[in-house]
N, C-alpha and C positions, 0 to 999 in steps of 0.2 A: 229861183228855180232850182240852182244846184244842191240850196240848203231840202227844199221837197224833195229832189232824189236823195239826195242822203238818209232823209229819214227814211224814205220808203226801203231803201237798199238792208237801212238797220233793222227794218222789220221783218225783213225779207230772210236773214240770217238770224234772226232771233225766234223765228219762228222753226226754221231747219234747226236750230238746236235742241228749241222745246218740243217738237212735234217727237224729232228720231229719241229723244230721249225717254219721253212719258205717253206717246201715244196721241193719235188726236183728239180720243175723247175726256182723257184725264188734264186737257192744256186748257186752258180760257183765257178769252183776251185781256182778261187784266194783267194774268200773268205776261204772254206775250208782248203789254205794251209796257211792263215794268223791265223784263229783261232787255229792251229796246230802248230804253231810256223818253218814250213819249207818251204824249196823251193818248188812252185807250181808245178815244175816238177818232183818230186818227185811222183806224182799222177801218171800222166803217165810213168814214170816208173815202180811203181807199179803196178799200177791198170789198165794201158789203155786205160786212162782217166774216165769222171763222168760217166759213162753210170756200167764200168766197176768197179768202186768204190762201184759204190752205190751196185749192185751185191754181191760184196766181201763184204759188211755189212751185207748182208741176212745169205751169206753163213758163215761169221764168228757165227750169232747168232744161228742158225741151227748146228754147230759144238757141241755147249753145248749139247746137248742132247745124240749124238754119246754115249759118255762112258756111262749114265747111259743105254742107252737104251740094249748097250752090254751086259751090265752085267745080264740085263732079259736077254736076248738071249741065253748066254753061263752056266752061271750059275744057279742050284738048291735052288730057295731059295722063303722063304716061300709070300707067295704069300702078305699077308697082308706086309711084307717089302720092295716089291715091289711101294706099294702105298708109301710108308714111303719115298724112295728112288726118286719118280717122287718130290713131295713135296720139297725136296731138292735140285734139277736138277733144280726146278724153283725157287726158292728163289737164288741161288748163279746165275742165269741167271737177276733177277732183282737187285741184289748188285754190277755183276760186270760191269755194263753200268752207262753213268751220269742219272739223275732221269729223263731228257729229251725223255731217251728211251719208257717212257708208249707211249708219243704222238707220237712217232713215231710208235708202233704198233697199237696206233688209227686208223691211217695213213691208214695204209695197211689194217686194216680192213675195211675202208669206200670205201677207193679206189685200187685195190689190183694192186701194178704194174706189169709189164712182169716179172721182176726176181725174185719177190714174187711169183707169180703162177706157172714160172719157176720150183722157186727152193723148196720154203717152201710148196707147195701142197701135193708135192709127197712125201715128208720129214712126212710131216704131218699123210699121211696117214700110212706109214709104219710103225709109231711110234705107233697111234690109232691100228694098225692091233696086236704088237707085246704086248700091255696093254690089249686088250681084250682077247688074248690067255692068260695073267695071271688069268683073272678074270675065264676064264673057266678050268683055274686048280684048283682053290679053289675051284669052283662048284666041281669037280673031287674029290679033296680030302675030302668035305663034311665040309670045313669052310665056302663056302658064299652060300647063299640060290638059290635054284635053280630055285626058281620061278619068280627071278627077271631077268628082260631084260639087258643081257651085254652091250650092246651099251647104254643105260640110265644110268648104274650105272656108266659110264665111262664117260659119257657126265655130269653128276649130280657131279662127284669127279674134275673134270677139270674146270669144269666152276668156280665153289667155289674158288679154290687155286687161280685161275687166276685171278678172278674178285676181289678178295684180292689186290691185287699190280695192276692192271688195274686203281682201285678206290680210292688208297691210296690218293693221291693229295691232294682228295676231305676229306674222312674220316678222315686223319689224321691233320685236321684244326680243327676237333670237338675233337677226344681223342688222349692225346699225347702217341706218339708211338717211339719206340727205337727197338733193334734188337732182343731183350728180351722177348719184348710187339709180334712182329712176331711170334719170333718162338716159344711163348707158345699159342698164336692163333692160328698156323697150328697144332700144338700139338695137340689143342682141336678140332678141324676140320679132323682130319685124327681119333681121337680115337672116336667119335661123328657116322661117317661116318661109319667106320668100326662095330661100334656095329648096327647098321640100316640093314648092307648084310650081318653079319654072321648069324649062324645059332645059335639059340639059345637055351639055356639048355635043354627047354621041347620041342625041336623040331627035326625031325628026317630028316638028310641029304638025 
């Protein structure tokens, strides 16, 4: 069983390589299952074939979100951890793909395909719907300011974190960066951030 995930797992990455790099319609599953190290049929066993592959990449990277997104859902917890918690969800979604993965969210942003719009649109919004219901608990509890627009403060937190590993290729040719160098930059970006929408001492919630 764990030898079949393995393969799948190496198709799974071998295909974010080939896809972000040459596009989807210049890849084919031969190549796919040769940069994979397996039988080409392997694909359509699993997947369907490439139509069906490349789907199952969307929906694999849309999966990462799930748990943290649960745990806003289900659980009481303070809203500023909340932020802390997305920050996270997206860091361990850029470490666990080959670095080919930025181009291939380029990808999708310039040109969005059918199981992108499919699958990641609706994924997308539900995620944004259940992020802003945080921010207006904090408004609620009298930690984030009320006079600021939830959708901006949400759009202005995401874009930052994202556009961090979006850009890295490029930035980190100029300052050398480690995992260290990360995660004390989102550090300063979430506490940065955080102090901009609370409310503060001399101000009344």
């Amino acid at each position: 069983m764990k030898n079949e995930e393995g393969k799948r797992e190496k198709l799974i990455r071998a295909g974010i390589r080939l896809f972000a790099t040459y596009g989807y319609d210049k890849v084919s599953i031969r190549q796919i299952a040769a940069e994979a190290g397996v039988n080409s049929s392997m694909i359509s066993y699993y997947f369907n074939g490439k139509s069906g592959f490349y789907e199952a990449i969307i929906k694999e990277v849309l999966q990462n979100f799930d748990e943290f997104i649960g745990i806003l859902e289900t659980k009481d917890i303070d809203p500023r951890e909340g932020f802390k918690l997305y920050v996270q969800a997206i860091t361990k979604i850029h470490y666990k793909y080959p670095p080919e993965f930025v181009k291939l969210v380029y990808r999708e942003m310039l040109n969005q395909s059918e199981a992108f719009n499919n699958l990641a649109v609706h994924k997308f919004k539900r995620n944004f719907s259940v992020l802003l219901k945080l921010i207006e608990k904090g408004k609620t509890m009298g930690i984030f300011r009320k006079e600021l627009d939830n959708e901006k403060i949400l759009l202005m937190f995401a874009s930052v974190v994202n556009f961090y590993f979006l850009a890295k290729p490029l930035h980190s040719m100029i300052i050398r960066q480690d995992e260290n160098f990360t995660a004390g930059y989102l550090e300063q970006v979430v506490k940065i951030f955080l102090h901009g929408i609370e409310v503060g001492g001399n101000e009344k919630a």
